[in-house]
Backbone as a ProteinNet text record, in pm:
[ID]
protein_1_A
[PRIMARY]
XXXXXXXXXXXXXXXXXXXXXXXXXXXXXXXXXXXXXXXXXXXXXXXXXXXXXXXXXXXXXXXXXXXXXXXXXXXXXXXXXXXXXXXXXXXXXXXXXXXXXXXXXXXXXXXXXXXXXXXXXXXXXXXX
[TERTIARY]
-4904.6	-5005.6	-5145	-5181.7	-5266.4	-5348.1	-5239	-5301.6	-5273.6	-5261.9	-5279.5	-5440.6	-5470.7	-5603.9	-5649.2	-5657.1	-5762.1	-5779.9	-5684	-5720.4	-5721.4	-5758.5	-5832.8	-6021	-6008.4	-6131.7	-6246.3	-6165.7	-6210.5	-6232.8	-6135.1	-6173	-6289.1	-6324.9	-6392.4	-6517.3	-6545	-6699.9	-6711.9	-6600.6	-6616.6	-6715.6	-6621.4	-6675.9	-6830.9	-6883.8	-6977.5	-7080.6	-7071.3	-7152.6	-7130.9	-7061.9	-7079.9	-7162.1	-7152	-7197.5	-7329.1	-7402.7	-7547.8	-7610	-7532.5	-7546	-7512.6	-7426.3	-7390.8	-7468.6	-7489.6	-7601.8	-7699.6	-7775.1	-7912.4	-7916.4	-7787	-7732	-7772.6	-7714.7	-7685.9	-7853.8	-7938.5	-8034.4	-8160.5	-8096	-8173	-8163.9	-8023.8	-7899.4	-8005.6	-8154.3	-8112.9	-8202.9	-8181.4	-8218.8	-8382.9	-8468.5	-8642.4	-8644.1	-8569.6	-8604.8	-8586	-8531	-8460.7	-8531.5	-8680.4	-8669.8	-8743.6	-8704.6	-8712.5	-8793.1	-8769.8	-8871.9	-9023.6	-9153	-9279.2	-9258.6	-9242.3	-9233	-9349.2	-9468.4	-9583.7	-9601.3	-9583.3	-9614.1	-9674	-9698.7	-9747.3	-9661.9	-9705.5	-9626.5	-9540.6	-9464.6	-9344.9	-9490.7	-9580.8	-9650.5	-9750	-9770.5	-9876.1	-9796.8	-9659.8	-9559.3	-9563.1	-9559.9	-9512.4	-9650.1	-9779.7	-9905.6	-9913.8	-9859.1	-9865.9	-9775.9	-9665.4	-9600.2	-9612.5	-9696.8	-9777.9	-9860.2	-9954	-10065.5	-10019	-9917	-9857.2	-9790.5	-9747.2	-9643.7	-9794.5	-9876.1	-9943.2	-10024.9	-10042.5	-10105.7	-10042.3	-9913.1	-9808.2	-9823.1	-9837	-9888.1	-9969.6	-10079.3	-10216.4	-10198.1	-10162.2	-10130.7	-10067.6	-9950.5	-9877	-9962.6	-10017.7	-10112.8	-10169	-10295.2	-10404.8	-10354.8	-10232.4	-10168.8	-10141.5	-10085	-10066.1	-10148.6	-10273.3	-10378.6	-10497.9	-10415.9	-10527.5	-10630.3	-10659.8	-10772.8	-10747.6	-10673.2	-10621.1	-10538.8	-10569	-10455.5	-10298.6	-10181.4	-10089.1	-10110.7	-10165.4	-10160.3	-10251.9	-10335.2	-10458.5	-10329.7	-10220.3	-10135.3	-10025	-9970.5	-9898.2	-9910	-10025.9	-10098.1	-10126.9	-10149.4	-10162.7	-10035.5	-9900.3	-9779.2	-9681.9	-9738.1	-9705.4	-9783.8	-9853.8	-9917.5	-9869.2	-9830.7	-9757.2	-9628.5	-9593.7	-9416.8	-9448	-9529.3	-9527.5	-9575.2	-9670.3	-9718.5	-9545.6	-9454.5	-9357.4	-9277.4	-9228	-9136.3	-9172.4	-9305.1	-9349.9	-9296.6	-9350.8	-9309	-9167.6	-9034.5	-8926.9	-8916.5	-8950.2	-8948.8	-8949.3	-9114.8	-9140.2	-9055.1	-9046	-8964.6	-8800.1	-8733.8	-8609.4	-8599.2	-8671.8	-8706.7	-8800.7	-8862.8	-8964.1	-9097.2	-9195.5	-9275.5	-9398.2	-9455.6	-9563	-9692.5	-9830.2	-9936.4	-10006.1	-10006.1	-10058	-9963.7	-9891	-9771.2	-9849.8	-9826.1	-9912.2	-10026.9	-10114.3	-10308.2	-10284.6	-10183.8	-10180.5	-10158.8	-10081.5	-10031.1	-10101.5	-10204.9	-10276.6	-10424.5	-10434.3	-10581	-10537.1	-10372.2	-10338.2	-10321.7	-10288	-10267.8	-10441.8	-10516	-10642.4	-10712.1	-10694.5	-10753.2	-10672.2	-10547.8	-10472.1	-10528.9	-10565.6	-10688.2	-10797.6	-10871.8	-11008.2	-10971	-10898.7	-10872	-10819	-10752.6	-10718.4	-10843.8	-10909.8	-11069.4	-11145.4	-11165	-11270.8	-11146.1	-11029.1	-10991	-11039.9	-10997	-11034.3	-11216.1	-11301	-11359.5	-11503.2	-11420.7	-11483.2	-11564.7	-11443.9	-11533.2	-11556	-11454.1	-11447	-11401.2	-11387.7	-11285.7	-11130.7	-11103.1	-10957.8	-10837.6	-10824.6	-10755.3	-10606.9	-10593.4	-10478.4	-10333.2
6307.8	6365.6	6333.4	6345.8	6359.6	6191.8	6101	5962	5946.1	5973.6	5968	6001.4	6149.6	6191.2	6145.1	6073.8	5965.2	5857.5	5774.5	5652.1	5669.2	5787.9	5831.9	5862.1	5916.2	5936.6	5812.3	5725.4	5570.3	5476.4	5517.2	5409	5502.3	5635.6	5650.3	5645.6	5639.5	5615.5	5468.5	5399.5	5276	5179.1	5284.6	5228.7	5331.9	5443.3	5474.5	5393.1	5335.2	5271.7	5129.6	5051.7	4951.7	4956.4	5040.9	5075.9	5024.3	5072.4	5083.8	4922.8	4834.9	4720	4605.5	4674	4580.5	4583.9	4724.8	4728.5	4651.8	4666.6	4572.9	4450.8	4386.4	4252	4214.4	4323.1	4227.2	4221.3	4384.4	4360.5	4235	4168.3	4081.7	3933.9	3908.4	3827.1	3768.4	3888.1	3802.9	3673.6	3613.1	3492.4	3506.6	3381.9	3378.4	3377.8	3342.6	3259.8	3432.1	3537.3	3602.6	3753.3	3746	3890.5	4004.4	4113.1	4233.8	4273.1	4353.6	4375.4	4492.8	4426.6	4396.5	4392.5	4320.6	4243.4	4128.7	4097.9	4022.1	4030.1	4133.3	4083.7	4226.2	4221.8	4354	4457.9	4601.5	4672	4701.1	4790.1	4824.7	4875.7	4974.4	4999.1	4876.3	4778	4681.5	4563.4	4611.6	4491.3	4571.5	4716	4799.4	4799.7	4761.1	4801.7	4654.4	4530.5	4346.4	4387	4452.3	4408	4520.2	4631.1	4718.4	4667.1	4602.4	4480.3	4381.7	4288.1	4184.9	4246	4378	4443.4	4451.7	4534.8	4564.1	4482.3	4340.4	4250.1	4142.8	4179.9	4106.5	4226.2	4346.6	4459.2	4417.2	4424.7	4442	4220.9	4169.7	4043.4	4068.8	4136.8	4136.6	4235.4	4351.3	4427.9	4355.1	4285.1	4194.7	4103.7	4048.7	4001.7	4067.5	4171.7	4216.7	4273.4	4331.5	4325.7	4256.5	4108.5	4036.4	3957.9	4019.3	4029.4	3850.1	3816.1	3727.5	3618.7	3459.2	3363.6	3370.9	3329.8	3324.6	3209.6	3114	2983.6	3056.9	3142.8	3190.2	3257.4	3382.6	3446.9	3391.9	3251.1	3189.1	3147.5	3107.8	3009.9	3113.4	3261.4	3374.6	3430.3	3412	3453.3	3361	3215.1	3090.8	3187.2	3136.5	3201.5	3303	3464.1	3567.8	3496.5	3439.9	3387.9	3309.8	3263	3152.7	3265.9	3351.7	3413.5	3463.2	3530.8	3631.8	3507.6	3361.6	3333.4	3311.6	3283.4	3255.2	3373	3517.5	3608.9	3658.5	3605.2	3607.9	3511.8	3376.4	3276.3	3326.4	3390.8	3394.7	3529.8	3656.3	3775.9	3753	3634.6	3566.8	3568	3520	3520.4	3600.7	3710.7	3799.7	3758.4	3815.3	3748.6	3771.8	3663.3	3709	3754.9	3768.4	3790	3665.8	3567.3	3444.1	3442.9	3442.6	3469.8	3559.7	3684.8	3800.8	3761.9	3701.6	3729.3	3597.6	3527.7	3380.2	3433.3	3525.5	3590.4	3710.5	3778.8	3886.8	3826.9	3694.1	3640.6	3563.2	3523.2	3444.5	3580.5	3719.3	3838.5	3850.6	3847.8	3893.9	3794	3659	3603.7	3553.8	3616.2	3597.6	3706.6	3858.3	3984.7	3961.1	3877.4	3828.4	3703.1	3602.1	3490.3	3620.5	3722.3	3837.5	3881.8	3918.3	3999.8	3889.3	3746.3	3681.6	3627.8	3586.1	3564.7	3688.4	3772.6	3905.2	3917.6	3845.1	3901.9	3743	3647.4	3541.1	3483.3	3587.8	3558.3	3417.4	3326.3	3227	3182.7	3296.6	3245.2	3192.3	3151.6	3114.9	3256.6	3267.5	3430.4	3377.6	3248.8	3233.4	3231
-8957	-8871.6	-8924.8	-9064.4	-9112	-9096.4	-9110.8	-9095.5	-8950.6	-8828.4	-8734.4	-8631.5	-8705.9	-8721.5	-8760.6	-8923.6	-8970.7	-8902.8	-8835	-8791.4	-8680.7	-8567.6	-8484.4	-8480.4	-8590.5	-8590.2	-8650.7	-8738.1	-8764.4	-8634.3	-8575.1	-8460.2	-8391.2	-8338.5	-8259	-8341.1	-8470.9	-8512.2	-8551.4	-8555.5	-8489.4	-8360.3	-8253.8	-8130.5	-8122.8	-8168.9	-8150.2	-8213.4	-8373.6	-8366.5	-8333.2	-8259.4	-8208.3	-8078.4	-7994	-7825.4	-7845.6	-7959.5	-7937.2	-7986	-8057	-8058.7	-7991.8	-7881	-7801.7	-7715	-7635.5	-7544.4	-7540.2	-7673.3	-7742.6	-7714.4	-7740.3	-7737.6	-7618.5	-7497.4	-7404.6	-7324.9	-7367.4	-7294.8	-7368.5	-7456.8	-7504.8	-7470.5	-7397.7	-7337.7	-7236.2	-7136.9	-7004.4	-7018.2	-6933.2	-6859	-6863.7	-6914.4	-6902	-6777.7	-6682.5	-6599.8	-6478.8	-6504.4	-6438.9	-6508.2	-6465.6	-6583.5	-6549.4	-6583.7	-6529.7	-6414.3	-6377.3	-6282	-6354.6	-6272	-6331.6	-6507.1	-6509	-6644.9	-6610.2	-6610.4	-6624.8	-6462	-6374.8	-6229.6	-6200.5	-6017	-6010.5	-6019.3	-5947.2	-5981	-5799.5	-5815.1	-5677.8	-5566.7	-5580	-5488.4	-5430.8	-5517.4	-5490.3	-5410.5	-5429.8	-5347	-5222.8	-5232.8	-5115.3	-4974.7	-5054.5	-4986.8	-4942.6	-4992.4	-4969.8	-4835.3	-4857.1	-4669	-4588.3	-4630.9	-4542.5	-4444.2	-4552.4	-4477.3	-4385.1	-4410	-4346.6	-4271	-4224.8	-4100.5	-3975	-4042.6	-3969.9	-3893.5	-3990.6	-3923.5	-3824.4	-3817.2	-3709.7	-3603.1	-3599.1	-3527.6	-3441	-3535.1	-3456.6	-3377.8	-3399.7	-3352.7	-3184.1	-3198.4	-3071.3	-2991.4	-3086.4	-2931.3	-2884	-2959.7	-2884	-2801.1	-2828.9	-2710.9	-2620.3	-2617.4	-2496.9	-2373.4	-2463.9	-2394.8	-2390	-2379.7	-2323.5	-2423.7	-2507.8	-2608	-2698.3	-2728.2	-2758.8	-2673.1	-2685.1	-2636.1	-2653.3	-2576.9	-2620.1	-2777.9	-2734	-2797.7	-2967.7	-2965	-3053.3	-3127.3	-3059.3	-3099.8	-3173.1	-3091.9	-3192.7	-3293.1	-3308.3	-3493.2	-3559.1	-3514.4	-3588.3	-3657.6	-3569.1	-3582.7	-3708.1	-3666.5	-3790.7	-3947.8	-3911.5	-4066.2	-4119.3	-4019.6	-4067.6	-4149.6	-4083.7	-4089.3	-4250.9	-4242.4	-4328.6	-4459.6	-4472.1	-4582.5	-4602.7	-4505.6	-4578	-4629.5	-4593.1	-4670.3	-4763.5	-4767.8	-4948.5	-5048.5	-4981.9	-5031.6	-5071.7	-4995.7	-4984	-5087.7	-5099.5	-5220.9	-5380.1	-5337.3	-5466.8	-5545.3	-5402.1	-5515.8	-5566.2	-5474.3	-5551.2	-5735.5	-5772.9	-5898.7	-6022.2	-5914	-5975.7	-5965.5	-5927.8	-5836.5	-5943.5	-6022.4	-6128.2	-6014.3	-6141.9	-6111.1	-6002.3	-6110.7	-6018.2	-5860.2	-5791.7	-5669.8	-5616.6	-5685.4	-5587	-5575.1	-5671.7	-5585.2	-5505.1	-5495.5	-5439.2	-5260.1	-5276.2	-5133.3	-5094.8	-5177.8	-5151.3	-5084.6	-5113.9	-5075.3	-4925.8	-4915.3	-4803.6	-4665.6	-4737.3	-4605.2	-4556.6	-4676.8	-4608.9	-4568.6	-4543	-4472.8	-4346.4	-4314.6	-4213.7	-4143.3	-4187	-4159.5	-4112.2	-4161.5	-4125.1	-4023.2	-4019.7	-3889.9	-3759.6	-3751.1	-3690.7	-3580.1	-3715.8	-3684.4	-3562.2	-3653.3	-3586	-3421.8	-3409.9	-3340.8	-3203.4	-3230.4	-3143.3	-3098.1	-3180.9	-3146.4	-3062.5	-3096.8	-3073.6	-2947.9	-2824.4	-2701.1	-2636.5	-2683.9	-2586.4	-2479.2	-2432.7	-2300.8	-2290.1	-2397.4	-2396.5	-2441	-2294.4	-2270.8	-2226.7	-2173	-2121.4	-2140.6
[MASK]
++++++++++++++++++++++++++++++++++++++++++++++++++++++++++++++++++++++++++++++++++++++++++++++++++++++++++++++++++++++++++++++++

């Protein structure tokens, strides 16, 4: 009995202190290429407020179409660009999306914002 208990309790402070080195191991294991999330990038709200912006600006795109305010043809090259900023965005968060990615796509929503603005407000006649 007595060596049954002993080499019970050997193995379980065994595996206790192994757990905590393996863990270590493995979180040291991952991939450069594959790494954590904001680990050198922005943070979850600054991703969350990037397709806030880009929802809203496919929004405010289809109203002005609908009333008028905008070309179909003005609406489509507005709608390309939406499309085109999110797959970048879809691209780049595949892999974790650094700093340089985000201000690369934070400067491409707000001037898809401002082509928005001046489209709406240009007044050339091309309503059709």
């Amino acid at each position: 009995m007595r060596k049954i208990f002993l080499s019970v309790a050997l193995a379980t402070a065994t595996i206790a202190t192994a757990a905590p080195a393996v863990a270590e191991a493995q979180s040291h294991a991952r991939s450069p290429h594959r790494p954590m999330w904001n680990q050198h990038g922005p943070t979850r709200p600054q991703i969350a407020n990037l397709l806030r912006d880009l929802n809203r600006a496919e929004n405010g795109i289809q109203r002005a179409q609908q009333r008028r305010i905008i070309s179909a043809r003005e609406a489509r090259g507005l709608r390309n660009q939406a499309r085109q900023i999110r797959q970048r965005l879809n691209m780049a968060s595949r892999n974790g999306i650094n700093n340089r990615e985000f201000g690369m796509l934070r400067s491409q929503v707000n001037r898809l914002e401002q082509r928005i603005r001046m489209e709406r407000r240009d007044r050339d006649g091309r309503r059709n």
